[in-house]
C-alpha positions as CSV (number, residue, x, y, z in Angstrom):
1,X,0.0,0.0,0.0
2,X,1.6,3.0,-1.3
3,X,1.6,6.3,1.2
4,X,2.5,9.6,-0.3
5,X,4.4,12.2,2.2
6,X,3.8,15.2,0.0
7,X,4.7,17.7,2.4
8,X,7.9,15.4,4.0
9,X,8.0,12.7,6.8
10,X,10.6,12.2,9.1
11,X,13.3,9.2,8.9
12,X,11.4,8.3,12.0
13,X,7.6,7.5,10.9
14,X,8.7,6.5,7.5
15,X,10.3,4.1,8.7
16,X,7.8,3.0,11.1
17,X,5.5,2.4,7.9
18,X,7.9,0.5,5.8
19,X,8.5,-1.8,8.5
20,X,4.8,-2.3,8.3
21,X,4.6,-3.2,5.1
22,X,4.2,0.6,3.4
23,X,5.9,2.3,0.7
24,X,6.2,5.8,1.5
25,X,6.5,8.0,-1.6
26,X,8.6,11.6,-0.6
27,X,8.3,13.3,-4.3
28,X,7.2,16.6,-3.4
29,X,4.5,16.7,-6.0
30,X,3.1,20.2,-7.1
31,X,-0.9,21.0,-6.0
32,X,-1.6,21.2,-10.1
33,X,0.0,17.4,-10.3
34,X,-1.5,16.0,-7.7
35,X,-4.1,14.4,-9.0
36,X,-2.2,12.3,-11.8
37,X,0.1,11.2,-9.2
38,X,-2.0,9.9,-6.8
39,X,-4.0,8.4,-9.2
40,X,-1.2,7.0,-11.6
41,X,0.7,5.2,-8.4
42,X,-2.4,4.3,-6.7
43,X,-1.7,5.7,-3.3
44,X,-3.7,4.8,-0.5
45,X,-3.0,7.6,1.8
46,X,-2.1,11.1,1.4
47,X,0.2,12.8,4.4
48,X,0.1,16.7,4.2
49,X,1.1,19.7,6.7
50,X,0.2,23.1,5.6
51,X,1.9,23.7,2.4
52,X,-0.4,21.0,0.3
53,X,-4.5,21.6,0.0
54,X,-6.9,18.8,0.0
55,X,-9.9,20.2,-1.2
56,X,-13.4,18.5,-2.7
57,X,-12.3,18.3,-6.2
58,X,-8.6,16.5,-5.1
59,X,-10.9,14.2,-3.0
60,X,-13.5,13.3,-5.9
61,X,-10.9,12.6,-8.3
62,X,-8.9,10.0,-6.6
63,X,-11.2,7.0,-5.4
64,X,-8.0,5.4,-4.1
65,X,-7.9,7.6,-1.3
66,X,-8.6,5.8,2.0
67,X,-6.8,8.0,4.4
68,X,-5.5,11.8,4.2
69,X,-3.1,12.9,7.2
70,X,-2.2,16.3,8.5
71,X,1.3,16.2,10.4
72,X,0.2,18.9,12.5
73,X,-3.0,20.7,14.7
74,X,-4.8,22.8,12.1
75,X,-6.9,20.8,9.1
76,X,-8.2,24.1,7.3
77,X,-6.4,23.2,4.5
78,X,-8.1,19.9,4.0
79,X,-12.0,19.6,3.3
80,X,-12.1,17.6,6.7
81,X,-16.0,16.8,6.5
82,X,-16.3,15.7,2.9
83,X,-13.4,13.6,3.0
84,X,-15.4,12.1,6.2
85,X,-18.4,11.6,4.3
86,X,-16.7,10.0,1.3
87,X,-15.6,6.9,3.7
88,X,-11.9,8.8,3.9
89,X,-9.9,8.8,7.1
90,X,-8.9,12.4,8.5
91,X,-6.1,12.2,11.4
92,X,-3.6,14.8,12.5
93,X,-1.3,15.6,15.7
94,X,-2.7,17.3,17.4
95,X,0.2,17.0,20.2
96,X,3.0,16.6,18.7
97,X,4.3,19.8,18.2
98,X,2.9,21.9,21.2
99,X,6.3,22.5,23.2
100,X,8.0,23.1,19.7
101,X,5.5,26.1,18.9
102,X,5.6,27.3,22.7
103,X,9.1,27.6,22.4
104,X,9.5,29.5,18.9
105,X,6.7,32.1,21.2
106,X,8.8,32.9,24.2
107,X,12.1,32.8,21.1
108,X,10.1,35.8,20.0
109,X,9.5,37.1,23.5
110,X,13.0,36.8,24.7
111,X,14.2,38.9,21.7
112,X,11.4,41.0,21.4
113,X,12.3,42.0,25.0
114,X,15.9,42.8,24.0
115,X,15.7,43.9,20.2
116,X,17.9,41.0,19.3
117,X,15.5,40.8,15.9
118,X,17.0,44.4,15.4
119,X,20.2,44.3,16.5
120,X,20.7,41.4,14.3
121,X,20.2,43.8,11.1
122,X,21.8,46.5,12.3
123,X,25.4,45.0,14.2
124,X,26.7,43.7,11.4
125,X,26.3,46.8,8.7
126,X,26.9,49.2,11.9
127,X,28.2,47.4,14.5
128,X,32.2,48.4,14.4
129,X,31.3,52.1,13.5
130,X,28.4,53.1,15.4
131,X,28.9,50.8,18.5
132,X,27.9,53.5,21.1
133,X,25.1,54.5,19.4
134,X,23.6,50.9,18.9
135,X,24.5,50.8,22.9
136,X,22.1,53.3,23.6
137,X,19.6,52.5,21.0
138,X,19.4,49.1,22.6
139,X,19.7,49.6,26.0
140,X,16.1,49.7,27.4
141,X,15.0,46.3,27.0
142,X,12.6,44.7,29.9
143,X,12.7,41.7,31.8
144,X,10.1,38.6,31.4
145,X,9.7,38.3,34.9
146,X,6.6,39.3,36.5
147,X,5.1,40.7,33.7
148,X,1.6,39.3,32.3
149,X,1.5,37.2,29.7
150,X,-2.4,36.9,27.6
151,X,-3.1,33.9,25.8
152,X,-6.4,33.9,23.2
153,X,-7.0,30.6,22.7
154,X,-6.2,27.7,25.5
155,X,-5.8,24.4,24.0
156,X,-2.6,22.0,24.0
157,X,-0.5,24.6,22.1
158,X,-1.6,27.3,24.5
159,X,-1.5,25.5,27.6
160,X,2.2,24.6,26.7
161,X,3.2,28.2,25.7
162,X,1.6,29.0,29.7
163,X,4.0,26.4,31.1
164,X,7.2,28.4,30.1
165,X,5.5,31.7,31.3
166,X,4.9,30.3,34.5
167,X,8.3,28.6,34.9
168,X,10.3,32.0,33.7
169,X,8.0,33.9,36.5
170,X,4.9,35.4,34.9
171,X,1.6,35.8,35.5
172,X,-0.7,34.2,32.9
173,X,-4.3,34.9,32.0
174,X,-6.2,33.5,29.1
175,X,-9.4,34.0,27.0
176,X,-11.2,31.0,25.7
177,X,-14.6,29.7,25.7
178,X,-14.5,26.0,25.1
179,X,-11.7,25.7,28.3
180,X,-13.6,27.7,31.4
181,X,-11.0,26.3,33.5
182,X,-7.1,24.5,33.8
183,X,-4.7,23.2,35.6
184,X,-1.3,23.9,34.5
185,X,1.2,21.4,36.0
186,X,5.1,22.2,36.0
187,X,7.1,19.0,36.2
188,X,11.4,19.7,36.7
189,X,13.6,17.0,36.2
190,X,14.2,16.0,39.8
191,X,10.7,14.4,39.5
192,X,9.0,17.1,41.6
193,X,6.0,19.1,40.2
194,X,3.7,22.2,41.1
195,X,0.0,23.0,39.6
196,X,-1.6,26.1,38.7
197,X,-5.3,26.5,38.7
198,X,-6.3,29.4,36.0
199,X,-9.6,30.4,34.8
200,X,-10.9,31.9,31.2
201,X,-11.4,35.3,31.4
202,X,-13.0,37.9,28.7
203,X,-11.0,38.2,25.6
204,X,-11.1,41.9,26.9
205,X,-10.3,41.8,30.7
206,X,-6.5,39.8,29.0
207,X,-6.1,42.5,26.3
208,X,-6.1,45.2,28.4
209,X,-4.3,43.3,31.2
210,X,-1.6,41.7,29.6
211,X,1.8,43.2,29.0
212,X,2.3,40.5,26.3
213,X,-0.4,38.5,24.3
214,X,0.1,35.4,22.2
215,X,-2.9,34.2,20.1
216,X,-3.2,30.0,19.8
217,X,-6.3,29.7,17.6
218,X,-7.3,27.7,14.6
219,X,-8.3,29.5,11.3
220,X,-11.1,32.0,11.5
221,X,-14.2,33.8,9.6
222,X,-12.9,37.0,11.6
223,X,-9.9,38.7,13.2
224,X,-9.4,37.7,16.9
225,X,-7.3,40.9,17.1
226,X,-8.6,43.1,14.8
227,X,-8.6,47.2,15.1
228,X,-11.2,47.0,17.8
229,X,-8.8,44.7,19.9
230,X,-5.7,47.0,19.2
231,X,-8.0,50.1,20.7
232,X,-8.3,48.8,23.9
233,X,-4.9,46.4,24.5
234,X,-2.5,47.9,27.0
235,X,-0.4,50.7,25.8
236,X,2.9,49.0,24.9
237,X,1.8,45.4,24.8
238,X,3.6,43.0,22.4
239,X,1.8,40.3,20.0
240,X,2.8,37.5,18.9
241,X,1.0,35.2,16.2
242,X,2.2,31.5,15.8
243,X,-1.1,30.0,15.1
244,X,-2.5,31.0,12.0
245,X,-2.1,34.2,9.0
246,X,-5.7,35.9,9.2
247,X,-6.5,35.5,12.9
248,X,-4.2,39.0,13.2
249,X,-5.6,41.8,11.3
250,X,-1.9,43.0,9.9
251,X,-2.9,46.4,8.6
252,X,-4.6,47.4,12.0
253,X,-1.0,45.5,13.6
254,X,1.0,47.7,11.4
255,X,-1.3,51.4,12.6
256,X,-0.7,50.0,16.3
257,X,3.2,49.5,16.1
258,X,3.2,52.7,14.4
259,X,1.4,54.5,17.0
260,X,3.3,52.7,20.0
261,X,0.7,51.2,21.2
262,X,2.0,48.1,20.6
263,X,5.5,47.6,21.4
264,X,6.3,45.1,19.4
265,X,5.0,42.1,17.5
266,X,6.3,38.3,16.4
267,X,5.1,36.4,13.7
268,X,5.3,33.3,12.6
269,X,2.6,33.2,10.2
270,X,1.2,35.9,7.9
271,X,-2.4,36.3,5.7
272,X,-0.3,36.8,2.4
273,X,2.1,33.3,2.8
274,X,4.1,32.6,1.4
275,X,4.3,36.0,0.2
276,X,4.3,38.3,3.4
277,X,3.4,41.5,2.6
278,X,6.7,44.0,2.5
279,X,5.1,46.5,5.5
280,X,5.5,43.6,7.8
281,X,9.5,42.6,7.2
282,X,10.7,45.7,6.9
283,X,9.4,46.8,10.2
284,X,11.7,47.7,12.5
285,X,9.3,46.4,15.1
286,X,8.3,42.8,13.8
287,X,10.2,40.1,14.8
288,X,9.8,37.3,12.0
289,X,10.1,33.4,11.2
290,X,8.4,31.2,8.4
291,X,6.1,29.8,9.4
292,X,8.3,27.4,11.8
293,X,6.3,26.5,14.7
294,X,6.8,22.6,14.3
295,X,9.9,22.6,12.3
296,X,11.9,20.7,15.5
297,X,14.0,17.5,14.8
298,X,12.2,16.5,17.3
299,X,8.8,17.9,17.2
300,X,9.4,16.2,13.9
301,X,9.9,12.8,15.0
302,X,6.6,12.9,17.0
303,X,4.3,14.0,14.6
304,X,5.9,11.1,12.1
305,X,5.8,8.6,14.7
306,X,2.1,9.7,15.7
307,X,0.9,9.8,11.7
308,X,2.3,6.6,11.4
309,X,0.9,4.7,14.7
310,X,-2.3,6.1,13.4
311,X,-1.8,4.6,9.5
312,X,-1.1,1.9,11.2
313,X,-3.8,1.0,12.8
314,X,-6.5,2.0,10.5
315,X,-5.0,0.5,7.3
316,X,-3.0,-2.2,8.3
């Protein structure tokens, strides 16, 4: 049974596959070619992550499909429900990459904090001739520590970015309506551990609360910050966006930075990818990645272990 990994496995999960009887195809095939390929090579199983679409049309055309896979939380990008109804598995992982994403938010943070995003521009064109000046520019970052982090949006992804708050010494408060309540458990490496009990509050009482907000939400109709968010965040807050492009209004992020009423912001993910609109990395104030939330060796591993266990198990 052929599996095609359109959007890349790691060595990990494809080889747990072909040890399982699977051949696991890696051509990166392009979106216009898809449906030959699939179709010529019979392939029973289709394994995406954000870059490859899966829409009604793909799924119509190619009755070998038995299974489509998302290595990764978010499924906008396939047509989830028809797929469903056309007898087609739909799995993701929906945990695999949660500590790799919190991470890449407080890597934004921790630079944000300390303009490393702009010093990094400016050191090496400026760095041996304006040295003092660059000091000075540079000099007033802040401190982590006892601020107040916001987090819109409380599942896995947002429940691990709280962990690292908590453990560097912030307070955290979070808006979301499906999780009225958590516990947050911290577990060191000497085996000891300590819980935190928090409670949703209104997306409004966090945005003009938190020093810093980070938004962990899947794809939306509407902006979760939008212009009427930036009016009433905290003057000087930060935002970072490492779920989705389109659940940050970027013109209305732009007129904040601009204004200062927003600090600074990190992004991870833009409405224009994979063509981020020019306004946005030019900004002195914008802190950017790819879109590289998961991209871990090892956040890598898990999600290819976790498609395959799942292949696995239905198929086999």
């Amino acid at each position: 049974m052929k599996i095609l990994a359109n959007d890349g496995i790691s060595n990990a999960g494809k080889s747990a596959l072909e040890k399982n009887g699977f051949e696991v195809l890696t051509t990166k095939v392009a979106q216009e070619q898809l449906e030959n390929y699939i179709n010529e090579n019979s392939v029973a199983a289709l394994l995406v992550r954000s870059a490859t679409k899966v829409r009604k049309d793909l799924i119509d055309a190619c009755p070998s499909l038995k299974l489509v896979g998302r290595g990764g939380v978010g499924m906008d990008n396939i047509d989830v429900d028809y797929a469903k109804s056309k007898g087609i598995h739909v799995i993701n992982t929906p945990a695999a990459s949660s500590e790799s994403v919190a991470e890449l938010v407080f890597a934004h943070l921790f630079g944000g904090v300390r303009f490393l995003h702009d010093s990094n521009r400016n050191m090496p064109l400026e760095g041996d001739s304006r040295f003092k000046e660059l000091k000075k520019s540079y000099g007033g970052g802040v401190e982590l520590r006892g601020k107040t982090l916001g987090v819109i949006g409380f599942g896995r992804i947002g429940q691990a970015t709280a962990k690292i708050a908590l453990g560097v010494g912030m307070k955290v408060m979070y808006h979301d309506m499906y999780v009225p309540e958590a516990t947050i458990k911290l577990s060191f490496y000497d085996e000891r551990s300590v819980g935190f009990d928090l409670k949703s509050e209104t997306k409004e009482t966090v945005l003009k609360n938190a020093d810093f907000v980070t938004v962990h939400v899947p794809a939306q109709k509407d902006y979760v910050l939008g212009k009427k968010e930036f009016n009433i965040i905290k003057e000087g807050a930060a935002i970072i966006n490492a779920a989705r492009g389109g659940v940050v209004d970027e013109i209305a992020l732009v007129e904040a930075l601009e204004k200062g009423k927003v600090s600074f912001a990190g992004l991870d993910v833009f409405e224009s990818e994979p063509r981020p609109e020019v306004q946005l990395l030019m900004h002195p104030k914008v802190s950017l990645t790819p879109h590289i939330g998961a991209a871990t060796n090892e956040a890598q591993d898990r999600i290819g272990l976790e498609l395959a266990s799942q292949i696995i198990e239905l198929l086999k």
